[in-house]
C-alpha positions, 0 to 999 in steps of 0.5 A, a space after each residue: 554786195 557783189 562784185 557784178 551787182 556794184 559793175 551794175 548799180 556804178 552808172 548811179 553811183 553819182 545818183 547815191 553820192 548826191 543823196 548822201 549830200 543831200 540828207 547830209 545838208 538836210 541834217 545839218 540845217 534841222 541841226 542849226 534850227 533846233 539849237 537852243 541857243 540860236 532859238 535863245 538869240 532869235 528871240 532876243 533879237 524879237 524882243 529888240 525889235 518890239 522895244 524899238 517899235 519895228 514889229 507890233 505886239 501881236 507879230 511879238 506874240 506870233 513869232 515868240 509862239 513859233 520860236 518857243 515851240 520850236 525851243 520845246 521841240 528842241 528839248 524833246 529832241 535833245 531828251 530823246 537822244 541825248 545830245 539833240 542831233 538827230 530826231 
């Protein structure tokens, strides 16, 4: 860009600094959500809830089905592009 277009956009600067923050964040918790190892753990600690009589049989199954495809997604990602940081 030129010298009088960035004078110009400067007022939104803050604007495109917060956006950049914002997709930053956003990156960062899809990164955490799609972990294989913290989908592993979470589902470990469904299955100890099962065993201890906290959540019933059919809450298992719906809370495995939403964990094992967010595992599989994870692993398309992570075939797509190598190390599964971005989709």
């Amino acid at each position: 860009m030129g010298l009088i277009s960035e004078v110009l956009l400067l007022p939104f600067a803050p604007v495109r600094g917060s956006a950049w923050a914002i997709r930053q964040a956003v990156q960062e918790a899809e990164r955490i959500y799609y972990d294989p190892a913290t989908i592993r753990a979470e589902l470990g600690r469904l299955e100890e809830q099962l065993e201890a009589g906290e959540i019933t049989e059919e809450e298992f199954d719906g809370l495995e089905d939403d964990l094992l495809d967010r595992l599989e997604i994870a692993s398309r990602r992570s075939a797509g592009t190598g190390n599964g940081t971005t989709p």
